[in-house]
N, C-alpha and C positions, 0 to 999 in steps of 0.2 A: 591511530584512529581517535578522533575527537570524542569521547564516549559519555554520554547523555542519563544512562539511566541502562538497570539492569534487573531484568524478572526471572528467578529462577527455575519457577514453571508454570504453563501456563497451558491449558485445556482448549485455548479458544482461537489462539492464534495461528496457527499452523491445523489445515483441514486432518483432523485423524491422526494427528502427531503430537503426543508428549514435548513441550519445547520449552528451551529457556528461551528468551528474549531480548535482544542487543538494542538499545535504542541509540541513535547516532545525535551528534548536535550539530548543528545547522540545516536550511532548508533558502530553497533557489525561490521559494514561494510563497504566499502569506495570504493563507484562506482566513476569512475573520474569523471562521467556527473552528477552528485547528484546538483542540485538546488536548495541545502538547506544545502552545504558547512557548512555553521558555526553551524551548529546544531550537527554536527558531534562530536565535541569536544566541543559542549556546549559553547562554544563562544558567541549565540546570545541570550542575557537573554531577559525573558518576562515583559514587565512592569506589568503587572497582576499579582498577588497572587491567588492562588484558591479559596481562599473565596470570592475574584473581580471579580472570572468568577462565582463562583457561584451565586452571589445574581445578576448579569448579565442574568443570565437565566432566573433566577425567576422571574426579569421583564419582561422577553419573552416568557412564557408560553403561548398558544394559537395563539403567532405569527410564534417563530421558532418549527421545527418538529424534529431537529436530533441533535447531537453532532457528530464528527470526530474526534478520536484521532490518529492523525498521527507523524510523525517526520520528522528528526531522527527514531528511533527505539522505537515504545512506551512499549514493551515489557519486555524490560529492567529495567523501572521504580518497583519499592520494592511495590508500593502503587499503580498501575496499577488499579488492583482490586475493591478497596476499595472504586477511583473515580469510575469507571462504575459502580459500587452501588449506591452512590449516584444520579449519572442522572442519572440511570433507575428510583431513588425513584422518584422525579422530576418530573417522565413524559415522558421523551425524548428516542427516541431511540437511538441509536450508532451505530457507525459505528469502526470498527479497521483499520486503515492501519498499514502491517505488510511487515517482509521480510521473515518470516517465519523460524526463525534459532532457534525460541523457542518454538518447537512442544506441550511441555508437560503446557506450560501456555497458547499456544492458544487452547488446548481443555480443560483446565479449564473454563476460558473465554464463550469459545463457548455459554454453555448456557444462557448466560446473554447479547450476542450481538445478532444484528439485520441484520449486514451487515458487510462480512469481504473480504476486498480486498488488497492480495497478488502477493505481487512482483516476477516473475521468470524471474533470471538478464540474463540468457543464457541456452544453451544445460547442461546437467550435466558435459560432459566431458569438457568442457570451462569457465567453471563456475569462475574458480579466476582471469580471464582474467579481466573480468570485476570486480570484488568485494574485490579479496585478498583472505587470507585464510577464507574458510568456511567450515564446517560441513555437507557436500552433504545428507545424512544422513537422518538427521535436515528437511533439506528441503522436501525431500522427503518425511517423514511424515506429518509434514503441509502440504502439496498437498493431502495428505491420509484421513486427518482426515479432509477436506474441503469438499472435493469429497463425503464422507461417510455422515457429516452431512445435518439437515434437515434447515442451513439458506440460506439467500441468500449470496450469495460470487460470486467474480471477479478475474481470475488471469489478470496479467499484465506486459509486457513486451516494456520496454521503446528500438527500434527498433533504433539501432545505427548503422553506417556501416561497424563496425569490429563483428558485428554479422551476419554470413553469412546465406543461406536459408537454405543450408544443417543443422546449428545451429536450424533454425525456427522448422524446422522437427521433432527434436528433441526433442524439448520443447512442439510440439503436441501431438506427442507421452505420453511424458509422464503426460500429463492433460487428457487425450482422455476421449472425453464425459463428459468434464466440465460443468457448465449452462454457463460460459458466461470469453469471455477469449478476451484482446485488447492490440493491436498492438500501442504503444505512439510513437508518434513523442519525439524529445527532445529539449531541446534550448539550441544551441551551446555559450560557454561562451567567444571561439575568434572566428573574423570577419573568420581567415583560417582554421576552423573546416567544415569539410562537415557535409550533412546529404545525408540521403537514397531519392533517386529522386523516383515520385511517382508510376513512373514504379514498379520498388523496392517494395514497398509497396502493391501494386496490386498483385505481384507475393507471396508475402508470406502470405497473406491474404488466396487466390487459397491453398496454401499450407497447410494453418492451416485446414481452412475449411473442407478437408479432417476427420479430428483426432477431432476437435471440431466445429460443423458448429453454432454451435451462436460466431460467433468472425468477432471484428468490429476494422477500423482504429479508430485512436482515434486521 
């Protein structure tokens, strides 16, 4: 595993779970607001080796409660698998963050995670706006096969102001009746970047609600 970056514990990432955090390097994607730039291109190496988070855990057994493999794109990885075997052996649960472009390995997966939460960057019709090319497709079935399964999952939309409400609508529609769908703020990386004023936010909220009513700012 290509390994990006490593958080030993972390309150926020995992809903109601103690977690360390596995970030992966590389990504199938390239949102311009991505906060994790150098992971993209694997730019950011980990000073940890796996067997340094591993024997890390093992000293955490009964303190921490989850692992997060996020990125970058952790889906990507050859050896994906293989880790979430092992911390399931461990003890720990998981959590996936994904973008969802690799339908046929995240229902492989599926039954061996705990908690998966996926990215929807825009409307389908607007979708490379923000990402570049992508496989709409793709996505669409990881939505499908989230929806259908019996874990917990989150979809997730990081709420920028070149995505419009008519776009928000969109992206309800096609969750409609998810368990649990949120609206992110982003953190702009120049002082002359906007965001969505909270008005903004309240209105698309009103709008999700509609299509998915467990859906929170975030």
């Amino acid at each position: 595993m290509q390994l990006g970056g490593f958080l030993k514990q972390s309150f926020i990432d995992f809903p109601k779970t103690l977690s360390a955090v596995i970030f992966t390097n590389g990504c199938n994607l390239n949102c311009w607001y991505c906060h994790n730039q150098q992971l993209i291109n694997g730019q950011h190496k980990c000073k940890n080796s796996l067997d340094d988070i591993y024997k890390f855990l093992e000293s955490r057994k009964g303190f921490l409660e989850g692992v997060v493999i996020s990125g970058g794109e952790p889906t990507l990885q050859y050896d994906l698998e293989a880790v979430v075997d092992k911390i399931k052996s461990m003890g720990f649960k998981v959590k996936l963050d994904t973008n969802g472009t690799n339908p046929k390995i995240l229902e492989k997966l599926l039954p061996k995670l705990n908690y998966v939460a996926m990215d929807i960057k825009n409307s389908f019709e607007n979708y490379e706006k923000i990402v570049g090319k992508v496989n709409i497709e793709n996505i669409k079935k990881s939505i499908e096969i989230l929806k259908n399964s019996c874990i917990d999952y989150e979809f997730r939309t990081t709420f920028t102001p070149d995505i419009s409400l008519s776009d928000i609508k969109e992206i309800a529609k096609s969750i409609k009746n998810a368990k649990c769908y949120f609206l992110q703020t982003y953190i702009p990386q120049t002082e002359n970047m906007e965001q969505n004023s909270q008005q903004k936010f309240d209105e698309a909220l009103k709008i999700v609600k509609e299509d998915v009513p467990n859906s929170y700012i975030r």
